[in-house]
C-alpha positions as CSV (number, residue, x, y, z in Angstrom):
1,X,-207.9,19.9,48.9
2,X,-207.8,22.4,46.0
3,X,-205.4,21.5,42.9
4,X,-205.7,23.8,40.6
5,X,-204.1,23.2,37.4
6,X,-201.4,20.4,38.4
7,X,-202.7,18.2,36.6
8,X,-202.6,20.5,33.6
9,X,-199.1,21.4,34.3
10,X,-198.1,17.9,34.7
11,X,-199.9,16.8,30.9
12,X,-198.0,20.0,29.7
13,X,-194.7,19.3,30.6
14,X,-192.8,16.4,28.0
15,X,-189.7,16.4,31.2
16,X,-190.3,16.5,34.5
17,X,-188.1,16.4,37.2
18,X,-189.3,15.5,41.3
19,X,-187.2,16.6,44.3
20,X,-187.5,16.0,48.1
21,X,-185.7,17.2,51.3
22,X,-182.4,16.2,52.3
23,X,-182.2,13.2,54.7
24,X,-185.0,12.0,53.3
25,X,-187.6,10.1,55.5
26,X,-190.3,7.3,53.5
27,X,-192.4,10.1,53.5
28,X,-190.4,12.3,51.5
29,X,-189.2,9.3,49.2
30,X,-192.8,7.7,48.9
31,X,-194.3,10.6,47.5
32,X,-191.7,11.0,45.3
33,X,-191.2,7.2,43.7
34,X,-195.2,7.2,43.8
35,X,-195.8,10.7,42.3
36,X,-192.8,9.6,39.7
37,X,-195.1,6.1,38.9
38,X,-197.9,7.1,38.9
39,X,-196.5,9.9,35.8
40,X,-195.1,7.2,33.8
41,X,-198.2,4.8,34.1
42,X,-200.4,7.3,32.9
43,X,-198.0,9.1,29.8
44,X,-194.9,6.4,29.3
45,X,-194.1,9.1,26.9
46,X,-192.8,11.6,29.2
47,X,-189.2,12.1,30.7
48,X,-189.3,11.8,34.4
49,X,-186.5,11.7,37.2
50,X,-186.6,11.3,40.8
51,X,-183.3,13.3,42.3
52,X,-181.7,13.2,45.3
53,X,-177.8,13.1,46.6
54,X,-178.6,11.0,49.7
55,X,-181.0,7.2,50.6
56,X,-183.7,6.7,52.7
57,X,-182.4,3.8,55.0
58,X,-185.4,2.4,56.0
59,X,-187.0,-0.6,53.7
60,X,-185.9,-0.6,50.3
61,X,-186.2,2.3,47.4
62,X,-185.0,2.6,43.9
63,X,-182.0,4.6,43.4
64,X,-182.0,8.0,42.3
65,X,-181.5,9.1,38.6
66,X,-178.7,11.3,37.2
67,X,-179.5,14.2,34.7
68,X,-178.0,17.0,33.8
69,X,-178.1,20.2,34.3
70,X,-180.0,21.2,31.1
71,X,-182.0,18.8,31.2
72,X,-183.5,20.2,34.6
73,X,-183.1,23.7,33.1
74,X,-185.8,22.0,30.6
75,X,-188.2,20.6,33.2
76,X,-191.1,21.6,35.3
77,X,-189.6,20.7,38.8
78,X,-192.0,19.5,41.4
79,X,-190.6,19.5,44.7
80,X,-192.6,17.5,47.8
81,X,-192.7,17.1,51.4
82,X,-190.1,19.9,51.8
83,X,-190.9,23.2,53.7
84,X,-188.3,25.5,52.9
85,X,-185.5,25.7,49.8
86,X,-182.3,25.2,51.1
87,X,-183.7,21.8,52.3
88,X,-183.9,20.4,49.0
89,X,-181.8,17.6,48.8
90,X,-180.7,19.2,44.8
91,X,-180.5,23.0,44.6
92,X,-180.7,22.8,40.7
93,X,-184.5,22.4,40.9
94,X,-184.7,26.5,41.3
95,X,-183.2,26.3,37.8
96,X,-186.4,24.8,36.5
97,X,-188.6,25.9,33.4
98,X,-191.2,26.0,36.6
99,X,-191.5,24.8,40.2
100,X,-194.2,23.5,42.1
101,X,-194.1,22.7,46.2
102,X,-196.4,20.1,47.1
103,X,-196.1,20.0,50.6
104,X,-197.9,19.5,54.6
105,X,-194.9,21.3,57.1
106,X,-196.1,25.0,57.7
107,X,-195.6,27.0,55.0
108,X,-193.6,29.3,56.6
109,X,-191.4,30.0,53.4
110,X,-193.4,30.4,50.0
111,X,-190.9,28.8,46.7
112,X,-192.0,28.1,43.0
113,X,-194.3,29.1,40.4
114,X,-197.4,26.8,42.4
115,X,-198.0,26.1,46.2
116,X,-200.0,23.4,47.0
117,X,-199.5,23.1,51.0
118,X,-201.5,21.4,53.3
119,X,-200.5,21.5,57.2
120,X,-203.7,19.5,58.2
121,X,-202.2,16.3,56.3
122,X,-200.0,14.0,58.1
123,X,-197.7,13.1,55.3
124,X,-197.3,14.7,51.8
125,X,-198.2,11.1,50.4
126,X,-201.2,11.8,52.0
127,X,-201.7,14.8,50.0
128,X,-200.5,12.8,47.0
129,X,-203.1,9.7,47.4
130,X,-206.1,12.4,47.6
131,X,-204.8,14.5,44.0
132,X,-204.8,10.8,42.4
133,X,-207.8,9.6,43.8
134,X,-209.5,12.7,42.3
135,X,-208.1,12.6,39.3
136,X,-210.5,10.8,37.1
137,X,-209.3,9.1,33.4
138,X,-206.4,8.2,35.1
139,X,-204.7,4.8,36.5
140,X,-203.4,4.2,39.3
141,X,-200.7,0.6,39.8
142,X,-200.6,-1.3,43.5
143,X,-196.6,-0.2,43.6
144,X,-197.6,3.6,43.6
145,X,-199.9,2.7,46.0
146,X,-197.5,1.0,48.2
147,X,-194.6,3.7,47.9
148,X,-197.6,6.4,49.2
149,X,-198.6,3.8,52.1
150,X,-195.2,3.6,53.2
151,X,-195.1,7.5,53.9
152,X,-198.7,7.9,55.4
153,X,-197.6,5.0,57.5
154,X,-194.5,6.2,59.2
155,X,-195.0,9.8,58.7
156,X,-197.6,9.0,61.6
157,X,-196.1,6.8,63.6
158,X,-198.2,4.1,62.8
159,X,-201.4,6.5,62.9
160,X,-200.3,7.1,66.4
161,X,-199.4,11.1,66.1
162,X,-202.1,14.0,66.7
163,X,-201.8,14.9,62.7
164,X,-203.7,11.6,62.0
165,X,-207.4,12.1,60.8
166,X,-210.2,10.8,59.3
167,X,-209.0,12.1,55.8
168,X,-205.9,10.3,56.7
169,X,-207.3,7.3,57.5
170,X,-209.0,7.7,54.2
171,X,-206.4,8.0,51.6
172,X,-204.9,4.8,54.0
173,X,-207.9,3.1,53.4
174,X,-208.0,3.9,49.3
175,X,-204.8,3.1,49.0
176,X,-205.3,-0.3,51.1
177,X,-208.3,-1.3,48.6
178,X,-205.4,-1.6,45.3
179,X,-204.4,-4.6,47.2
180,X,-201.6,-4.0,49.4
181,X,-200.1,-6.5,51.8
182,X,-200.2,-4.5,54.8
183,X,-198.7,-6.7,57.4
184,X,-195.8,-7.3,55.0
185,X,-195.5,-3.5,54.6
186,X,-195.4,-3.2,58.0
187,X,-192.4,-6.3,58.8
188,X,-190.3,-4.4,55.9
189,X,-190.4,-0.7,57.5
190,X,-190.4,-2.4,61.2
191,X,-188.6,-5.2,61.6
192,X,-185.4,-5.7,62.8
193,X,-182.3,-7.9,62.6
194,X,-180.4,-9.6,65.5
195,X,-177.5,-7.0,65.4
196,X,-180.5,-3.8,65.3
197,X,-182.1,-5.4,68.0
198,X,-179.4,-5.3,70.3
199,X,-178.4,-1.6,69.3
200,X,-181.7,-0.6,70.1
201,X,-181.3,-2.1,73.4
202,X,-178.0,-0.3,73.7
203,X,-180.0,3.0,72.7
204,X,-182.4,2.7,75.5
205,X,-179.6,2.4,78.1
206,X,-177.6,5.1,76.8
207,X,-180.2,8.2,76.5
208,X,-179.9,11.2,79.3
209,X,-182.4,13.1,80.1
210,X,-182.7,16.8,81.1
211,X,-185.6,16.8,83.7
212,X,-187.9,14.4,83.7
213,X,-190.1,14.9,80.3
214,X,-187.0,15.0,77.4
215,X,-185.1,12.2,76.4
216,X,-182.2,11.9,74.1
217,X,-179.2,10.3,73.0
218,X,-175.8,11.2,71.1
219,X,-174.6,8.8,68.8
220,X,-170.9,9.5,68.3
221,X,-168.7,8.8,65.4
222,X,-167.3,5.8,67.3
223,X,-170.3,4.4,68.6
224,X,-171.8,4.4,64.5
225,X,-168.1,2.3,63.6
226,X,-168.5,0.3,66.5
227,X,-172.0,-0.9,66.1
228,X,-171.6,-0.8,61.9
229,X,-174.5,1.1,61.4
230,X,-175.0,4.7,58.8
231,X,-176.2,7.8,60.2
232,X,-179.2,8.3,58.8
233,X,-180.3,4.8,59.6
234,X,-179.4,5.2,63.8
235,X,-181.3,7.9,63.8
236,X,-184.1,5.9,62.7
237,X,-184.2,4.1,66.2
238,X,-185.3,7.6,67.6
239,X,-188.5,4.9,68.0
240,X,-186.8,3.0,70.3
241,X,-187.4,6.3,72.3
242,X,-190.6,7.7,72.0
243,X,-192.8,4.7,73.7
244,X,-192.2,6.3,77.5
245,X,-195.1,8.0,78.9
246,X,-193.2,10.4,80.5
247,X,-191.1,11.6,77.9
248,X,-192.8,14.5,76.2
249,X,-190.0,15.0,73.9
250,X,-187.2,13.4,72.4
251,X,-184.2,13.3,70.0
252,X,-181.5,11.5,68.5
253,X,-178.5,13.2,67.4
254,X,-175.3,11.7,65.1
255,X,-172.1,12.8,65.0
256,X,-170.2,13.6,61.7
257,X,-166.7,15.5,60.5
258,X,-167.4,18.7,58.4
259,X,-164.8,20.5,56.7
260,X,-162.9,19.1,59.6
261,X,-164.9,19.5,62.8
262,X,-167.0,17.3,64.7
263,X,-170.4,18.6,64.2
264,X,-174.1,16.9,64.4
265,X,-177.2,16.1,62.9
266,X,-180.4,15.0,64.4
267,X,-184.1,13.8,64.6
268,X,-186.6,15.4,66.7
269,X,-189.7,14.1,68.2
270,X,-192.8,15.1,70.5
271,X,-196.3,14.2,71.8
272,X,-197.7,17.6,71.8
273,X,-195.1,20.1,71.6
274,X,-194.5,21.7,68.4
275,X,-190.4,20.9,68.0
276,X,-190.5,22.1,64.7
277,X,-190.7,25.6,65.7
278,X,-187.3,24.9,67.3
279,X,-185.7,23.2,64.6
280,X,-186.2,26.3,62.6
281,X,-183.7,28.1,64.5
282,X,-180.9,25.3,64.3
283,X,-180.8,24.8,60.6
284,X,-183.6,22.7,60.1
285,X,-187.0,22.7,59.9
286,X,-189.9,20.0,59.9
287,X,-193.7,19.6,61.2
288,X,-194.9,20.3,64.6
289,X,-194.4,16.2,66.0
290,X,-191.4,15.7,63.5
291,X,-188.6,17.6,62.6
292,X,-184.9,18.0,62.2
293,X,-181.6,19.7,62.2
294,X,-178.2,19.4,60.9
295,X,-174.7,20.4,61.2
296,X,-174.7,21.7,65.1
297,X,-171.6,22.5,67.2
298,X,-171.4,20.8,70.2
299,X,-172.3,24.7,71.8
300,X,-175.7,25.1,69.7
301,X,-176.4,21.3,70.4
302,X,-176.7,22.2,73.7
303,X,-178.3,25.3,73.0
304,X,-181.0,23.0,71.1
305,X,-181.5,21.0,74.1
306,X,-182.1,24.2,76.4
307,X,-185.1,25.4,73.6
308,X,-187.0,22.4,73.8
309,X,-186.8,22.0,77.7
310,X,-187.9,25.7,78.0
311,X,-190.7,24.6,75.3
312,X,-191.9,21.8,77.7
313,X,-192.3,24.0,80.9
């Protein structure tokens, strides 16, 4: 991996502001608390923010910050593990002094002054670990090394997805050697309580399935009240889903009200089948064993369904 002059761009800048995609994922909000860290270990000095409307619901993140619109207007903006702009979970990064994209999803949309995209990694943490390990002079703490484990480690599945290699193994083992308590890692992102346990029970009795390889579920508004559980996080038990042999692909989809209509987001999965090529065309976007989409009509929801069956035969 090539990176230019980030580093020179990052000692350069006195603010700097860090963005990720909307409905973030640990990835997305590892690399950004660990790129943000890891800045203000090695020049205190600096100004740096970590912005975002919306939480990661798995394990537990520090909040956001709130700056203002000038002071972004100020800033180099790095934004990371997000493909395309209108993903970006803060549009006011395009207002930046400059904008680099540090990302692994297929670059199929270029943004920002600096590109530095990797599709062979599994996680843009991973891409992250391998800048700082190569960046000698500088320190590196055992909390930005946990916030980068943490997205290597789910962005993977556990190292269980066909985007996990020896380079990814790696940066998992370099990051392992600061110390790390990796079966307490893996309890916090894994775990569940009594009440999650028996939703992901009720999850696995309520997907359908169209033919015999995809599996999914719809999660409506009523089920999420019933069952007391956000959005973002029930899609999270896509999981639950994914451990069939048969099922080739699979999703999770929640409902939510939009300008007053019932519409839906969702979480895409697959073995081999590359669902983010699909995603693309439903307002969303992702990597080839991962992706998403948002704000479907019931109509293009199961138009989605219909793309990823005809991608499976």
């Amino acid at each position: 991996m090539e990176f230019g002059s980030l580093l020179e761009e990052i000692v350069r800048h006195d603010i700097i502001t860090i963005f990720r995609h909307e409905h973030p994922d640990c990835d997305a909000v590892g690399s950004q608390f660990g790129l943000k860290q890891w800045i203000n270990e090695n020049w205190p000095a600096k100004k740096v923010y970590a912005l975002g409307y919306e939480s990661c619901s798995q394990a537990e993140w520090p909040a956001s910050d709130i700056v203002s619109d000038d002071t972004i207007r100020k800033s180099l903006a790095i934004v990371v593990d997000t493909a395309n702009a209108a993903r970006v979970d803060d549009s006011r990064f395009q207002t930046a002094v400059r904008v680099i994209k540090i990302d692994h999803h297929p670059n199929r949309e270029h943004f920002g002054s600096d590109e530095y995209v990797y599709e062979n990694a599994a996680a843009a943490s991973e891409i992250l670990t391998r800048f700082f390990r190569d960046c000698t002079g500088q320190k590196m703490s055992l909390l930005t090394a946990e916030y980068l484990y943490r997205g290597i480690l789910t962005d993977t599945l556990c190292f269980k997805t066909n985007n996990t290699t020896s380079h990814t193994l790696a940066m998992a083992s370099f990051l392992a050697g600061f110390g790390i308590d990796i079966p307490e890692i893996n309890r916090e992102l894994f775990d569940q309580s009594l009440d999650e346990f028996r939703f992901a029970a009720w999850v696995r009795t309520h997907i359908r399935m169209k033919g015999s390889h995809l599996a999914y579920i719809v999660i409506t508004l009523e089920d999420l009240k019933t069952w007391n559980i956000d959005a973002g996080r029930a899609r999270n038990f896509i999981t639950e889903i994914g451990q069939v042999r048969e099922f080739l692909v699979w999703a999770v989809f929640t409902q939510k009200e939009l300008d007053g209509n019932l519409v839906y987001d969702g979480s895409l999965r697959s073995k081999e089948i590359a669902v983010n090529e699909v995603a693309e065309h439903f307002n969303g976007g992702g990597h080839r064993n991962a992706a998403g989409v948002k704000n479907l009509t019931g109509e293009s929801l199961n138009s989605l369904i219909e793309s990823l069956c005809s991608k499976i035969e």
